[in-house]
Structures are given as structure tokens and as C-alpha cells.
MARBA-3410 file (N, C-alpha, C, O; in Angstrom, 1 decimal):
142
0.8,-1.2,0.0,0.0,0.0,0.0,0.9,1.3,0.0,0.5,2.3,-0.6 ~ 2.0,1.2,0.6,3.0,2.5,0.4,3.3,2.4,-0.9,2.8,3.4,-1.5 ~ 3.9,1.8,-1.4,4.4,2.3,-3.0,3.6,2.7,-3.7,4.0,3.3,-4.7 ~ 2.1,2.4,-3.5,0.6,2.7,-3.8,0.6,4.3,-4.1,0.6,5.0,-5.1 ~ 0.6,4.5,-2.8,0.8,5.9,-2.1,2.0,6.7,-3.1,1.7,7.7,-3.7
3.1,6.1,-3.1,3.9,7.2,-3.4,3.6,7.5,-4.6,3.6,8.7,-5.0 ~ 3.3,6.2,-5.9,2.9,6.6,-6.8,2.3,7.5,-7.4,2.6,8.1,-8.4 ~ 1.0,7.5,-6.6,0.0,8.4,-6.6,0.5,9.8,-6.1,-0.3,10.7,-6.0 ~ 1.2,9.9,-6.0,2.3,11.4,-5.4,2.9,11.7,-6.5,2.9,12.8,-7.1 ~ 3.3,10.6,-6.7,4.1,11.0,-8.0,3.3,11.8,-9.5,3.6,12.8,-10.2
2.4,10.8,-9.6,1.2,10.7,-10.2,0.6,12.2,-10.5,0.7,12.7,-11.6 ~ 0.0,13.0,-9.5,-0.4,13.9,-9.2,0.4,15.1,-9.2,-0.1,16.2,-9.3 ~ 1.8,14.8,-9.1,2.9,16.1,-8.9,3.5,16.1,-10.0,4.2,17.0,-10.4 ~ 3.5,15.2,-10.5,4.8,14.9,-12.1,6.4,14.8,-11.3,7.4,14.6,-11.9 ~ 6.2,14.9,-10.1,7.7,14.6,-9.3,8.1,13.3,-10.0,7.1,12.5,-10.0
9.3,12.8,-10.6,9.6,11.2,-10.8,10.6,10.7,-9.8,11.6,11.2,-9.2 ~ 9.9,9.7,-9.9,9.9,8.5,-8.2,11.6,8.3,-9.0,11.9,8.1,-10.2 ~ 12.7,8.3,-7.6,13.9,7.9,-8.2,14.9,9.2,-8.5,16.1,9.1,-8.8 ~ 14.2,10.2,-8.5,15.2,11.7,-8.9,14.6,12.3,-8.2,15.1,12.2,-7.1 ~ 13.4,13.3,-8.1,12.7,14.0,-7.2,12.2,13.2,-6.2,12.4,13.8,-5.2
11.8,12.6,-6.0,10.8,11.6,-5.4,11.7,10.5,-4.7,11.8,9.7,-5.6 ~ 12.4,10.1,-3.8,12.9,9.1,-2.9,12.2,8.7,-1.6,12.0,9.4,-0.7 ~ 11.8,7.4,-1.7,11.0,7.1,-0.8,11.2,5.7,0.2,11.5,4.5,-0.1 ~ 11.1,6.1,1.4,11.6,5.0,2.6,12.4,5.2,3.5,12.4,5.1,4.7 ~ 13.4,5.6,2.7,14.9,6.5,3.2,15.6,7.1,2.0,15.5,6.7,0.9
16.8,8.4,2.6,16.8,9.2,1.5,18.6,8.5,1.2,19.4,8.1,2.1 ~ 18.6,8.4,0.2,19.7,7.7,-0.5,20.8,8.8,-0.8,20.7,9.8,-1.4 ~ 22.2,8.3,0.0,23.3,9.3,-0.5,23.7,9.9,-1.9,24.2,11.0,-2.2 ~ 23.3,9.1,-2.6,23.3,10.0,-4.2,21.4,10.4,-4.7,20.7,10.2,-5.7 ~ 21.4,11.0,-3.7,19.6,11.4,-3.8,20.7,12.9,-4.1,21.8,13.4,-3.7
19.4,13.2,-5.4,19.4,14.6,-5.5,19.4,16.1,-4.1,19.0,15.7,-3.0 ~ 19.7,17.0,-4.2,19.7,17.8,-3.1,18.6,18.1,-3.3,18.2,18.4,-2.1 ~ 17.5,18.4,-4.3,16.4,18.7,-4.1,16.1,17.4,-4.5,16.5,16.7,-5.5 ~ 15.1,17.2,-3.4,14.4,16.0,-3.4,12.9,16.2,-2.5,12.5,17.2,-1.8 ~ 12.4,15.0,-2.7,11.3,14.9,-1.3,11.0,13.3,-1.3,10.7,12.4,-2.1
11.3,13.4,-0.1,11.3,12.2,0.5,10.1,11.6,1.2,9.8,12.1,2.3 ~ 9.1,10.2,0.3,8.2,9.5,0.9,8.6,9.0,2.2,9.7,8.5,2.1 ~ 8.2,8.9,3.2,8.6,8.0,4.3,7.1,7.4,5.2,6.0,8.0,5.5 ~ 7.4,6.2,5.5,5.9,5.4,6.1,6.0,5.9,8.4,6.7,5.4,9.3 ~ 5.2,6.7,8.4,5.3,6.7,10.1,4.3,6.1,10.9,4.0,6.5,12.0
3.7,5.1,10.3,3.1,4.5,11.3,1.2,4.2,10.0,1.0,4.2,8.8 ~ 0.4,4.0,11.2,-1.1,3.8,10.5,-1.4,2.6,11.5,-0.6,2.3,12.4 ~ -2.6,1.7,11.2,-3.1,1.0,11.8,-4.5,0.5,11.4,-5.3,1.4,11.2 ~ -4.9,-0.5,11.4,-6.2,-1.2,10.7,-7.4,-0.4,11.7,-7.4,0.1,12.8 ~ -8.4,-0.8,10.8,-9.5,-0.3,12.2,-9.9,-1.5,12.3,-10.0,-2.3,11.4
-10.3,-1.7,13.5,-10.4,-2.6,14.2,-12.2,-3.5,13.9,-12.6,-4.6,13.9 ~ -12.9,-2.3,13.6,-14.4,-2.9,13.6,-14.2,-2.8,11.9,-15.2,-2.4,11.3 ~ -13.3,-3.1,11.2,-13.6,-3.0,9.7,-12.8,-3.2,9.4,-12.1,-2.2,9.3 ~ -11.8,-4.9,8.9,-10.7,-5.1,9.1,-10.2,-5.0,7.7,-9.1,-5.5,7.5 ~ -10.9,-4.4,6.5,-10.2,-3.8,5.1,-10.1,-3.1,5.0,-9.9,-2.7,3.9
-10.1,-2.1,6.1,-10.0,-0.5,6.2,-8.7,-0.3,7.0,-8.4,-1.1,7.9 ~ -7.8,0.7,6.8,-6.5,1.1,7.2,-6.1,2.9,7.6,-6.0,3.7,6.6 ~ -5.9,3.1,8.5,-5.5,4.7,7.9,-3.8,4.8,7.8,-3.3,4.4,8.8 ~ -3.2,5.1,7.0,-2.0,5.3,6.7,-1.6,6.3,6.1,-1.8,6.7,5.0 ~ -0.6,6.9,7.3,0.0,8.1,7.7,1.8,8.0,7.1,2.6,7.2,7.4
2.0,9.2,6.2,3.2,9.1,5.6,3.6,10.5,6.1,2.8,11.4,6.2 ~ 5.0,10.5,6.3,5.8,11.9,6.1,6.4,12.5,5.2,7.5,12.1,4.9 ~ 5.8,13.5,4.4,6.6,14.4,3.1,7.9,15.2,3.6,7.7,16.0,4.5 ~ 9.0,15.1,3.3,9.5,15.5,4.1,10.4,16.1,2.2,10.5,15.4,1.3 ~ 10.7,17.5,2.2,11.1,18.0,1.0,12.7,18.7,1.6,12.9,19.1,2.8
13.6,18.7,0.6,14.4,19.8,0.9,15.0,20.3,-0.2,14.7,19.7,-1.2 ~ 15.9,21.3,-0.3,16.8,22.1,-1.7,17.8,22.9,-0.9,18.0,23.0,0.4 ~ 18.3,23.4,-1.7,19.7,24.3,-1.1,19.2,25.4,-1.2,19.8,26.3,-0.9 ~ 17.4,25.7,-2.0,17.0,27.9,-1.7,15.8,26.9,-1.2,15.3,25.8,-1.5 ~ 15.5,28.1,-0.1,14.3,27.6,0.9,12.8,27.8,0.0,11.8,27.2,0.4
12.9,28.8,-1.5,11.9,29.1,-1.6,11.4,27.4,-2.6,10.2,27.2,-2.6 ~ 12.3,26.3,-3.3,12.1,25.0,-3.8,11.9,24.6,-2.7,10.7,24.6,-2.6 ~ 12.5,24.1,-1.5,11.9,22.9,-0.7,10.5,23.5,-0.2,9.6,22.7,-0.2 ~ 10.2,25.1,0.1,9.0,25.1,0.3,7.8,25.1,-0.6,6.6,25.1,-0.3 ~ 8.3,25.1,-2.1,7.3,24.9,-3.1,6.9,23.6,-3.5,5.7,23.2,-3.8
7.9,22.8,-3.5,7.6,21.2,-3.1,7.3,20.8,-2.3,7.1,19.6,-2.4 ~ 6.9,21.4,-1.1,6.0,21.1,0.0,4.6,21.5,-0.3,3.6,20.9,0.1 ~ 4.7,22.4,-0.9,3.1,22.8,-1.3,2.5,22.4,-2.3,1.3,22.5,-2.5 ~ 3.7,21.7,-3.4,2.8,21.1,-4.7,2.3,19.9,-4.1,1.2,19.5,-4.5 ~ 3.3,19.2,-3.0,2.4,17.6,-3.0,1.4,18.1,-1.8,0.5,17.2,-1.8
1.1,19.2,-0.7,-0.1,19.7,0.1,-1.5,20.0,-1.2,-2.6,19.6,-1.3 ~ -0.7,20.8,-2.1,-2.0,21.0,-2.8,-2.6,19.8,-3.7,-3.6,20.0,-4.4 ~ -2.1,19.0,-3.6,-2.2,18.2,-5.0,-3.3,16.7,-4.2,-4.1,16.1,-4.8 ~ -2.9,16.5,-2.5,-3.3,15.4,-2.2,-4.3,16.2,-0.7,-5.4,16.0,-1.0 ~ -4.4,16.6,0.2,-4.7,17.2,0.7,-6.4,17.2,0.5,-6.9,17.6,-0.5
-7.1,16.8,1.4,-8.3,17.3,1.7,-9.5,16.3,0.3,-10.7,16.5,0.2 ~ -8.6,15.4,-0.5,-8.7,14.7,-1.9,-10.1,13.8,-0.9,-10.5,14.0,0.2 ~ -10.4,12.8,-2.2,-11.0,11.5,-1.9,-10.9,10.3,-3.3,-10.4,10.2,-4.4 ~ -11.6,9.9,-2.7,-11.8,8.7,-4.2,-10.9,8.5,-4.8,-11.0,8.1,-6.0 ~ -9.6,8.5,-4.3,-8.5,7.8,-5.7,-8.3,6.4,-5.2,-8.0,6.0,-4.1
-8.6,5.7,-6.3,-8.0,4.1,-6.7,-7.0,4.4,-7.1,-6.8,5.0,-8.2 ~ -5.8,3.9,-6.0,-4.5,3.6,-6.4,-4.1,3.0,-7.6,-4.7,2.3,-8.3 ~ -2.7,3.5,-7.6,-2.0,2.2,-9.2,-2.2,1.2,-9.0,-2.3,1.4,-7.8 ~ -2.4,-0.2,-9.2,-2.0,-1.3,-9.2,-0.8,-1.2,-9.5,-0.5,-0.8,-10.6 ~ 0.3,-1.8,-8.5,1.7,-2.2,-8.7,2.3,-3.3,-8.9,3.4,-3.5,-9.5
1.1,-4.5,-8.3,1.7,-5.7,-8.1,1.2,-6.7,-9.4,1.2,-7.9,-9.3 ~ 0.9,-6.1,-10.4,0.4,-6.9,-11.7,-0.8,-7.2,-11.4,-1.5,-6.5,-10.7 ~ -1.1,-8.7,-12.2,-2.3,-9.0,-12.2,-3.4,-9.3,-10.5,-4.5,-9.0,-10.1 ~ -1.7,-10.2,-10.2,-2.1,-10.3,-8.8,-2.2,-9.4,-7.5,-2.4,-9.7,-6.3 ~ -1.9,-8.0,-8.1,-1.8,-7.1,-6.8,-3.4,-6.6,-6.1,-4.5,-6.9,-6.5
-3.1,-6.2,-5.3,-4.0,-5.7,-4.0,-4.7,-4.5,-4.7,-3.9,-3.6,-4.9 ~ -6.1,-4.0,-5.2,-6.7,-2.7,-5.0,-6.9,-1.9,-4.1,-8.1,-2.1,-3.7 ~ -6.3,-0.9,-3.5,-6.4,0.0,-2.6,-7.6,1.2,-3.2,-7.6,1.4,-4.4 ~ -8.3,1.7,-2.7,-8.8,2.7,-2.5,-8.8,4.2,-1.2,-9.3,4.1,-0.1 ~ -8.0,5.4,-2.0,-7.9,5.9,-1.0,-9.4,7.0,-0.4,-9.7,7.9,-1.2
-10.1,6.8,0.7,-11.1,7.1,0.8,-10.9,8.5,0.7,-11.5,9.4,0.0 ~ -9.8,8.8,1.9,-9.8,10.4,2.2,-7.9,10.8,2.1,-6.9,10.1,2.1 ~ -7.9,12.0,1.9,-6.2,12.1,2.7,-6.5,13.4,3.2,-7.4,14.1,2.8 ~ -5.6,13.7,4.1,-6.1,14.8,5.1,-4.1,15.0,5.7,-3.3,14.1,6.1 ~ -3.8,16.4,5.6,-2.9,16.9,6.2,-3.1,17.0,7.1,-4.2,17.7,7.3
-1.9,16.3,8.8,-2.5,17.2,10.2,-2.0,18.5,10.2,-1.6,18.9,11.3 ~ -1.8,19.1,9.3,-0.9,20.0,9.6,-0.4,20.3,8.0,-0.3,19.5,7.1 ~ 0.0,22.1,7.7,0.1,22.8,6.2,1.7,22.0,6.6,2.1,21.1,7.3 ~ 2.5,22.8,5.6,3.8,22.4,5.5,4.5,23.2,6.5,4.3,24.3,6.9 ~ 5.6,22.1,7.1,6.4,23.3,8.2,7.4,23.1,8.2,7.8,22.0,8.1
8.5,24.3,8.2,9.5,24.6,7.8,10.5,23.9,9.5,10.4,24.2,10.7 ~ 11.5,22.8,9.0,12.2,22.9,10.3,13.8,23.4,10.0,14.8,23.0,10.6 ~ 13.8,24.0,9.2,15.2,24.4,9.1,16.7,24.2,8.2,16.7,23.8,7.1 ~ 17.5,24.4,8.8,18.4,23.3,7.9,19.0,22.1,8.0,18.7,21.6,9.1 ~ 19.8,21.5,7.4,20.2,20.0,7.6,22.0,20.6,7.7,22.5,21.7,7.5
22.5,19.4,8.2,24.0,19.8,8.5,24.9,20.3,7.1,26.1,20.8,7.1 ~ 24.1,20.0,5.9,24.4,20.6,4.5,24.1,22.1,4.0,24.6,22.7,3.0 ~ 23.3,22.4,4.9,22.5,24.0,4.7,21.0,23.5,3.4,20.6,24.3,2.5 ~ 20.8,22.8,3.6,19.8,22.8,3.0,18.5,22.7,3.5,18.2,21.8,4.2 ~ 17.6,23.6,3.2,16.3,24.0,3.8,15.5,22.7,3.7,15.5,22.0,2.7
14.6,22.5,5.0,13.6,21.2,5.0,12.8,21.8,5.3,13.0,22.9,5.8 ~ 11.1,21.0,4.9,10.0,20.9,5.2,9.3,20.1,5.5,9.5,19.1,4.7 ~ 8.2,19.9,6.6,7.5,18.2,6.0,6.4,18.6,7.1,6.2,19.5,7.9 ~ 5.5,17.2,6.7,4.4,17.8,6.5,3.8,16.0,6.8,4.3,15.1,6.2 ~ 2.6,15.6,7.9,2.4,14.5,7.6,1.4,14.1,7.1,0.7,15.1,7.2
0.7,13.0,6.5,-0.5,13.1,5.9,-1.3,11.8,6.6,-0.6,11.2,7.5 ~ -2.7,11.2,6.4,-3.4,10.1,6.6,-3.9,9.6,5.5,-4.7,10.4,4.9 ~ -3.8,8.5,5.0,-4.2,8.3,3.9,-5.4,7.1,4.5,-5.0,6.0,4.8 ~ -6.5,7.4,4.5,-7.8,6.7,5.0,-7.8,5.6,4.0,-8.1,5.9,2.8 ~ -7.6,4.8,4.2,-7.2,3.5,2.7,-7.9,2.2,2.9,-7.5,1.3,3.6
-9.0,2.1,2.1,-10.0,0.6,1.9,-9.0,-0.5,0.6,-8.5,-0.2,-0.5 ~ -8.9,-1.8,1.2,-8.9,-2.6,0.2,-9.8,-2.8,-0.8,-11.0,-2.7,-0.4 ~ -9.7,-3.1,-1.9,-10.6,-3.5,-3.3,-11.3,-2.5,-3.6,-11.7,-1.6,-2.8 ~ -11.7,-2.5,-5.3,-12.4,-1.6,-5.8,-13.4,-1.2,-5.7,-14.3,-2.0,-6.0 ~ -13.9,0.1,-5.1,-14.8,0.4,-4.9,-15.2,1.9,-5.5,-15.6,2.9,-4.9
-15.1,1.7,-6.5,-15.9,3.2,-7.1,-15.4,3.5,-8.4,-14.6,2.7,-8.9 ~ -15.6,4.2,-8.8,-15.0,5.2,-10.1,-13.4,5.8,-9.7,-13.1,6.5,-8.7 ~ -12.5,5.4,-10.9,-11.2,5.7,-10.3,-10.9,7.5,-10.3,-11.2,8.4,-11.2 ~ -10.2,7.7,-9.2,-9.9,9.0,-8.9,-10.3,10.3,-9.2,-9.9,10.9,-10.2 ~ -11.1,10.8,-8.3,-12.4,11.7,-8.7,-11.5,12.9,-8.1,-11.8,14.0,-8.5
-11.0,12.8,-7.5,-9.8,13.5,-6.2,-10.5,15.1,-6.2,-10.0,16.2,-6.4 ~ -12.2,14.5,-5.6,-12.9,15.6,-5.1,-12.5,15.6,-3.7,-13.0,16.5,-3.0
END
């Protein structure tokens, strides 16, 4: 369901996964501007065991504060407050359909400063309210 996720990031921002886009952990030959997918946690609901909320950290950075903060706001604006997207299928024939019900920022983008490189960060965490199997019309991302 994460790679799900980031695609759909990708997807929506034109960021490409692998040069802009690193996800899980940020890789020593990762670009200096980048934004980094990372998974912090989520958890099944309990009375509805195909339902998931899954919470990711956007975490952006660049060497001018005004890129890492505009990359914080292309993937805020782009997924933010959304619904209805049916994820990619990743796993071929046999993969899993996710649907994301809701995604919801706790929080706009926030600036924490710089990194021991001087390069300005942001991040930002998200919930991705996520049902297994198809259930609607793909990505209405009302």
C-alpha cells in the first residue's frame, strides 16, 4: 500500500519517483532537491478489518528555501483534503486494489530548518484513509 501511495504522489505532482521523489529513506546520491516519501506508522480499524488509515511523512528539501517550500506545497496542494482515488495497481495481475477514501494533512507544510548541508527542509504529515478492493470510479480527487 505504500508504494501505492507514493505513486499516486508522483502521479499527481509529475515529481519522478527515483530523482525528485525518494521514498523509505533518502539515499546518499539522492538529488539535493528532493522529497522524501517515508511510512510513520497507521493502523487497521479494528471494527472493519479492510479499512487502514495510513499516515506518511513528506519531508522536501533544496539548497533555496523558496524550492523545498514549493515542493511542500505542490504535494499539500495536489493530495490534501482529496478523496476517491483508486490507487495504481503495482503488483500486476495479482496485486492488491487500494482505494484511497480520504487524505487529510494534520498539519500545512512546516518549515524545520536546515540540515548539516544547509539545505532548507519541510515536512508535512499526511493520513491516507485506505480501503482494500475496488470500490468506485477511479480518482475523482474531489
Amino acid at each position: 500500500m505504500f508504494m501505492e501511495i507514493v505513486q499516486l504522489i508522483s502521479d499527481l505532482t509529475g515529481f519522478a519517483i527515483g530523482s525528485r521523489i525518494q521514498y523509505g529513506h533518502s539515499l546518499q546520491s539522492a538529488p539535493v532537491r528532493c522529497v522524501l516519501i517515508q511510512e510513520t506508522g497507521g493502523g487497521p480499524n479494528f471494527y472493519c478489518p479492510d479499512m487502514v488509515d495510513m499516515t506518511v511523512q513528506v519531508l522536501t528539501r533544496a539548497a533555496k528555501y523558496s524550492e523545498a517550500r514549493a515542493d511542500a506545497w505542490a504535494v499539500f496542494n495536489a493530495v490534501h483534503g482529496t478523496s476517491n482515488w483508486e490507487l495504481p495497481r503495482l503488483g500486476g495481475a495479482s496485486g492488491e486494489d487500494y482505494l484511497a477514501m480520504t487524505v487529510e494533512a494534520l498539519a500545512a507544510p512546516q518549515y524545520l530548518g536546515e540540515d548539516d548541508n544547509r539545505r532548507h527542509l519541510f515536512s508535512t504529515n499526511y493520513v491516507f484513509r485506505m480501503e482494500l478492493g475496488s470500490c468506485g470510479e477511479s480518482g475523482s480527487g474531489s
